[in-house]
LOBARO-407897 format. One line per field, with one value per residue (C-alpha): residue in three letters; x, y, z. Coordinates in steps of 0.5 Angstrom, whole numbers. Example, Ala and Ser with C-alpha at 12.3 -4.5 7.8 and 13.67 -1.06 7.14 Angstrom:
<kollums>
residuo = ALA/SER;
u = 25/27;
v = -9/-2;
w = 16/14;
</kollums>
This chain:
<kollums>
residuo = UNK/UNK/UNK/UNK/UNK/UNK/UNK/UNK/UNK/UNK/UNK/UNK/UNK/UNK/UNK/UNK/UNK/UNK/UNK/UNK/UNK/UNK/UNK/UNK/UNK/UNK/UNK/UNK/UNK/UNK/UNK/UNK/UNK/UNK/UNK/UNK/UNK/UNK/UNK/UNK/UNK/UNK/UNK/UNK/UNK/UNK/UNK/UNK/UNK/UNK/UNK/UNK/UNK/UNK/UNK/UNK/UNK/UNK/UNK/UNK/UNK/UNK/UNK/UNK/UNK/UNK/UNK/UNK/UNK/UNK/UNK/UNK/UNK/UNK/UNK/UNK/UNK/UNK/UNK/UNK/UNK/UNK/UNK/UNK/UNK/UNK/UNK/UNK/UNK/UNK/UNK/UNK/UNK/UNK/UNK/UNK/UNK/UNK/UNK/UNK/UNK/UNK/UNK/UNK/UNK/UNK/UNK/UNK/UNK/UNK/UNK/UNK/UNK/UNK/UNK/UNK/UNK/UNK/UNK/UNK/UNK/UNK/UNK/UNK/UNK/UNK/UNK/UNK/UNK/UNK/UNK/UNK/UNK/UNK/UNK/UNK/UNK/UNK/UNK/UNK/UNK/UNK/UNK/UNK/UNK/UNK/UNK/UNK/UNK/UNK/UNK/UNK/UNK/UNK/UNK/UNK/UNK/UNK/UNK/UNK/UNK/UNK/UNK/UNK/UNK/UNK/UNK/UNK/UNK/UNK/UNK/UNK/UNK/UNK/UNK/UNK/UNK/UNK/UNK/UNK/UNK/UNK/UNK/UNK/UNK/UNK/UNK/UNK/UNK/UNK/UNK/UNK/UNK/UNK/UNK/UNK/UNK/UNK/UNK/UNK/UNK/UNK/UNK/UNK/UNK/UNK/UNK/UNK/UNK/UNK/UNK/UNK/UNK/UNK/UNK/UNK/UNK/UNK/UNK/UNK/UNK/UNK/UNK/UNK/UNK/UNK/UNK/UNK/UNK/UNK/UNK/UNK/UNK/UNK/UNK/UNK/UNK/UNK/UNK/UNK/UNK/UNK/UNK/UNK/UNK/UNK/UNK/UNK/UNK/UNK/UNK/UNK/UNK/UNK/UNK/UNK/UNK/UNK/UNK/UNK/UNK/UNK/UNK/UNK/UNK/UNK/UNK/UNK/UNK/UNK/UNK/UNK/UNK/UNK/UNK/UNK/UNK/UNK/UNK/UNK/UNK/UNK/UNK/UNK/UNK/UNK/UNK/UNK/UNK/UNK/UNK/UNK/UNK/UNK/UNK/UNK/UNK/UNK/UNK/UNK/UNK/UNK/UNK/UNK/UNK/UNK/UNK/UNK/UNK/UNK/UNK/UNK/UNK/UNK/UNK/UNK/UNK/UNK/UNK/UNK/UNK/UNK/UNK/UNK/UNK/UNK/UNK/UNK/UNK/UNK/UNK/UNK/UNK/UNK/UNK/UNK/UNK/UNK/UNK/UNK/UNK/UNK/UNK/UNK/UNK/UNK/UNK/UNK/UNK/UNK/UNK/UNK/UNK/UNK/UNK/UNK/UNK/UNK/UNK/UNK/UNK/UNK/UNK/UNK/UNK/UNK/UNK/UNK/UNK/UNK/UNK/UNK/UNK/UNK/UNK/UNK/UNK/UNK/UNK/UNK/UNK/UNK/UNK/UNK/UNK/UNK/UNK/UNK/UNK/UNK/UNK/UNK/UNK/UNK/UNK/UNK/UNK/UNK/UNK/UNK/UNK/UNK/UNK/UNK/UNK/UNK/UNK/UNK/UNK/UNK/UNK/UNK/UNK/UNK/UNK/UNK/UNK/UNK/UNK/UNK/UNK/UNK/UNK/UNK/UNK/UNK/UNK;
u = 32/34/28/23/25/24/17/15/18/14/8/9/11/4/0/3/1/-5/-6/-11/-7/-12/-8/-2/0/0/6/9/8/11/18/19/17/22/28/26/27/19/16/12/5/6/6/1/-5/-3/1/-1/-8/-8/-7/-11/-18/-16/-17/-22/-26/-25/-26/-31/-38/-35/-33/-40/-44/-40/-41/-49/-49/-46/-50/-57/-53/-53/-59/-64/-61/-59/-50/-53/-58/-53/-48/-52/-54/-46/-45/-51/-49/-42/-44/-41/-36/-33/-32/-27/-28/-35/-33/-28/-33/-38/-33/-30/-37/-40/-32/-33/-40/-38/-40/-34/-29/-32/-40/-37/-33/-40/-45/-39/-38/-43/-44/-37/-38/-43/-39/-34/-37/-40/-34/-31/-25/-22/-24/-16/-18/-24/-20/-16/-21/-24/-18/-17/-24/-25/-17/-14/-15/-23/-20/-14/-13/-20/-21/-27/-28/-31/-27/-23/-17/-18/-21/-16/-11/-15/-14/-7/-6/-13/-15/-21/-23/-21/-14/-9/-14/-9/-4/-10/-13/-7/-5/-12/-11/-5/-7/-14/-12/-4/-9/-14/-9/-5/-11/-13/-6/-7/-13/-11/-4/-9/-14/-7/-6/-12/-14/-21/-28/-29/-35/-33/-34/-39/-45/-49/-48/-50/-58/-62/-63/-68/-71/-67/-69/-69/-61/-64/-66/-61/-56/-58/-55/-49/-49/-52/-45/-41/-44/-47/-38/-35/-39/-44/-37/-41/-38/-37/-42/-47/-46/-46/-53/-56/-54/-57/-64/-64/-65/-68/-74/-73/-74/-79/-83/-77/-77/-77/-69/-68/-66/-63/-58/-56/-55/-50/-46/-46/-43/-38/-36/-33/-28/-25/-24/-21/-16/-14/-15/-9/-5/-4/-4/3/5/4/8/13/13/15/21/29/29/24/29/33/28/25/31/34/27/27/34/32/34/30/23/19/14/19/20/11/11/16/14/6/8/13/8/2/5/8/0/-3/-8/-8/-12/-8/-1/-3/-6/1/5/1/0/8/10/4/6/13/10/6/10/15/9/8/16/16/13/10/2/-1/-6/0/1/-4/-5/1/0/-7/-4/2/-3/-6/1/4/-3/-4/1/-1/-3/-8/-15/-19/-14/-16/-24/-23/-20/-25/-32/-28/-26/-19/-12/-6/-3/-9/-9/-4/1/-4/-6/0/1/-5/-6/1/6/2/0/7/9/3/5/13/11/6/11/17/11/12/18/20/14/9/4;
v = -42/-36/-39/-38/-31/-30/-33/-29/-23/-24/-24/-19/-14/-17/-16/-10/-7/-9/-16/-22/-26/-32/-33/-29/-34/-41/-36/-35/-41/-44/-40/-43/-50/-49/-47/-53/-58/-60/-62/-56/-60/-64/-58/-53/-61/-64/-59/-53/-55/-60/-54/-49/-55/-57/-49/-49/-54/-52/-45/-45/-46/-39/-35/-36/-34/-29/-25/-27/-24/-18/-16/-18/-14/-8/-9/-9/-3/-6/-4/3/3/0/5/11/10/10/16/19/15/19/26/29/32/27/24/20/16/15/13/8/5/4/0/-4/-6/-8/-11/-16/-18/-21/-15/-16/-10/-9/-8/-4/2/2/2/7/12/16/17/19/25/28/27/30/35/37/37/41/36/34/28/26/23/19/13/12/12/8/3/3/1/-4/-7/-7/-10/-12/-16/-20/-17/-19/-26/-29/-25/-28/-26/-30/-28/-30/-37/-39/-41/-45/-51/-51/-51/-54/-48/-44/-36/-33/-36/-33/-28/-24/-23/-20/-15/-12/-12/-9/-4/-2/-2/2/7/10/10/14/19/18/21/27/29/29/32/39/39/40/45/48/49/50/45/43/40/40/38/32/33/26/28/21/18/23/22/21/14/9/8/3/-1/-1/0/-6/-10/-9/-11/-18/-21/-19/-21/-28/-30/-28/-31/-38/-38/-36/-38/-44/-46/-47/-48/-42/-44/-46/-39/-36/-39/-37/-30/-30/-33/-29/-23/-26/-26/-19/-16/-21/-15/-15/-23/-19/-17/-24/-27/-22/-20/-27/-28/-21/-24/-31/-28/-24/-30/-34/-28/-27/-35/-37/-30/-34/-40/-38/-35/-42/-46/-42/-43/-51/-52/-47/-53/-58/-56/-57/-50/-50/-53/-48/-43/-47/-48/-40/-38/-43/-40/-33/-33/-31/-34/-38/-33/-27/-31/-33/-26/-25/-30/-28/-21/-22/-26/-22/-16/-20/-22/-15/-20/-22/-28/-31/-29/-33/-38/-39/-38/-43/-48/-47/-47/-49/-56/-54/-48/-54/-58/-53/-52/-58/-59/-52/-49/-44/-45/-47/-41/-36/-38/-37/-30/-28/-31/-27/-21/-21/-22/-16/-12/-11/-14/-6/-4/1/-5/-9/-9/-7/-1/1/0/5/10/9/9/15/19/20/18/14/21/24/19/13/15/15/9/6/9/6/-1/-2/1/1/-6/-9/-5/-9/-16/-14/-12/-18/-23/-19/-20/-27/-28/-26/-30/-24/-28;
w = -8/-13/-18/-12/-12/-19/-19/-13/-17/-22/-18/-15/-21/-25/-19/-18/-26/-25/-28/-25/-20/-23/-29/-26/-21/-25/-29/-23/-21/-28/-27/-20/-24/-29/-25/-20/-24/-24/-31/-32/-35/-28/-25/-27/-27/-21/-16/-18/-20/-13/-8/-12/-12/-5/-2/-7/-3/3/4/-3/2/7/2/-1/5/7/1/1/7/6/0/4/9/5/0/6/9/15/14/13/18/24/20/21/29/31/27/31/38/36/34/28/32/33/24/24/30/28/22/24/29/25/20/25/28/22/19/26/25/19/14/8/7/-1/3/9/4/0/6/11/5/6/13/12/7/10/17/14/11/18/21/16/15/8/4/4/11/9/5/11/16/13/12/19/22/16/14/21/28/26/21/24/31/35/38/34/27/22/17/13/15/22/20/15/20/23/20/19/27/29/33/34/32/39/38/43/45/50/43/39/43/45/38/36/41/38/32/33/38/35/28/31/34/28/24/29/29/21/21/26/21/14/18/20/12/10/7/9/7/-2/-5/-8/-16/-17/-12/-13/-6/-3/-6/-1/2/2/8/14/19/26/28/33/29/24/29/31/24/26/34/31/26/32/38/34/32/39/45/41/38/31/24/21/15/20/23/17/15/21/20/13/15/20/15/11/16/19/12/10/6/2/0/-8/-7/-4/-10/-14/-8/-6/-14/-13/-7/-9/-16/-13/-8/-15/-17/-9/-7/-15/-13/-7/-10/-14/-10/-6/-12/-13/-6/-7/-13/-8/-4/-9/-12/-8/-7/-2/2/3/3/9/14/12/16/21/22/23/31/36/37/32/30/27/21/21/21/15/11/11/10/5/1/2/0/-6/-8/-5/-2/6/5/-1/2/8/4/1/6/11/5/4/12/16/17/19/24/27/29/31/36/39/40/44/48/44/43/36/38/38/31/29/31/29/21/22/24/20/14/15/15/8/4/3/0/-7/-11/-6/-8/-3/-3/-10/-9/-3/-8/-12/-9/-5/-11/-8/-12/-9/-8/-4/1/0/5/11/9/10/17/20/15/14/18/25/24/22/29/33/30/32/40/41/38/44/49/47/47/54/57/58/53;
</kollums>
């Protein structure tokens, strides 16, 4: 068991600086082959290749769509255009809570975190600007709206980290919808007032709005398509998904037709932006790809044994150490979908079967490994963390310490109340 924290430790220190989880992982996964005893050629071809081609194969088709749809989303206008009419339905008094719904609508039609951060921004500068609130604020505003309660909490979302649970617990994406939304209540409203509390606390000191130093998102924008228009793509994924009950490919299709038809006089950047998202969609399913590869080999060597019954005997309801198990590896991989994929490929079958002989329903769990993959995944190193500084111009030292408060601290603070009203027979 000592070499599974050792090939965890290494995973987390690797990802941590910066290094790819695409040849970190199998490294990872060597240290926890070797000290288990596995033969480590058989374990990196067969076991750790296996997991990592079995993912691949199931989940390759609705990454790759879901990116193409987020990049037509965002080439035609359409993101921006939905964007924009919130912002204005809102009013710029009210910025930050503009720029949250605005991510989290377009999050839970089925826009990609990556698309969101590029179509929100913007709006959110000159929001901001408006209001007069500093730009430290932005990242987490935006976090909260595209990295919370839209991804993991809200029955229905396409988005991958609600799906994957699925097949280990043979549910649907409305899972457990009672847990989720008093999960995504929690996590929108505290952060919301978490975040007009820090605004008035840095008014207070004086630190308002300031030109960021790049201006070039600040250039004027194409024009959009009607906001109408540009929301039926998002309405179709969801609706086709939850109430036609369609597969999640086929929704996703309809979606992608859908704009393609809506924007026909734009057909000459059909090509090039499905080309862009269904590149974009290789890099993101291999990382995770990875990340359960490791979780396989995991599952192979004697140590898992004990690993597995000390987190079957944590006291207390089943689903607090889900929740452990998926936090702790999507912290350690600084990825939501790849530390639930280890975490389920690992465990999912035990947790099942925990469901079938108690009373705790499937659903249940899979809306507590959907939240709590959504906890520590944005800890410093997460990806879609470093991209938001990055488009945003604002460093860790500006702005982490709200992100974590709203993407980390908050979450966590839902998945552990659902879980109590779980456990006293509420939910």
């Amino acid at each position: 068991m000592l070499g599974i924290f050792l090939g965890l430790a290494v995973l987390m220190a690797l990802a941590y600086i910066g290094w790819s989880i695409i040849w970190v992982a199998p490294i990872a996964a060597g240290v926890v082959a070797i000290t288990g005893g596995l033969d480590l050629l058989d374990a990196y071809k067969d076991t750790y290749m296996g997991g990592f081609v079995a993912f691949a194969k199931d989940w390759f088709p609705v990454f790759m769509l879901g990116a193409i749809f987020g990049k037509l989303m965002e080439d035609t206008g359409m993101a921006r255009s939905v964007a924009v009419a919130l912002t204005k339905l809102i009013g710029t008094k009210r910025a930050i809570l503009g720029v949250l719904v605005s991510a989290a609508v377009l999050t839970y039609g089925g826009v990609s975190l990556f698309v969101v951060v590029f179509a929100v921004y913007p709006l959110a500068l000159s929001l901001f600007r408006e209001a007069n609130i500093s730009r430290k604020l932005i990242p987490a505003t935006v976090a909260l709206g595209a990295f919370t309660f839209t991804m993991t909490a809200l029955p229905g979302s396409p988005q991958i980290q609600n799906l994957i649970p699925m097949e280990y617990f043979q549910t649907s994406a409305t899972a457990a919808p009672a847990m989720g939304i008093i999960a995504a209540i929690i996590m929108a409203v505290g952060g919301y007032f978490y975040l007009r509390w820090r605004e008035k606390k840095l008014t207070q000191k004086g630190e308002v709005f300031t030109e960021p130093q790049e201006k070039k998102e600040t250039e004027k924008q194409p024009r959009m398509p009607n906001f109408f228009l540009s929301l039926l793509p998002l309405l179709t994924v969801l609706l086709t998904l939850n109430l036609l009950d369609w597969d999640i490919v086929i929704a996703l299709i309809s979606g992608i037709v859908l704009i393609m038809l809506l924007n026909i006089t734009m057909f000459k950047k059909f090509i090039p932006s499905i080309n862009g998202g269904a590149s974009g969609s290789v890099i993101a399913i291999i990382n995770t790809s990875a990340a359960v590869g490791f979780g396989t080999v995991v599952r192979e060597v004697p140590g898992f044994q004990s690993l597995t019954q000390a987190l079957m005997s944590i006291k207390g309801n089943p689903l607090i150490s889900e929740a452990i198990a998926v936090n702790v590896l999507a912290g350690a991989t600084g990825s939501a979908s790849g530390g639930m994929g280890i975490a389920l490929e690992a465990l999912g079958s035990k947790y099942y079967e925990i469901a079938m002989n108690t009373g705790i329903s499937p659903e249940a769990f899979h809306r507590v490994a959907s939240l709590s993959s959504g906890g520590l995944d944005a800890l410093p190193h997460n990806g879609a963390v470093l991209t938001l500084f990055a488009i945003t111009g604002m460093t860790h030292k500006d702005s982490y310490k709200d992100i974590f408060v709203v993407a980390v601290l908050i979450p966590v603070i839902s998945v552990a109340a659902v879980i109590l009203l779980n456990t006293i027979g509420i939910l």
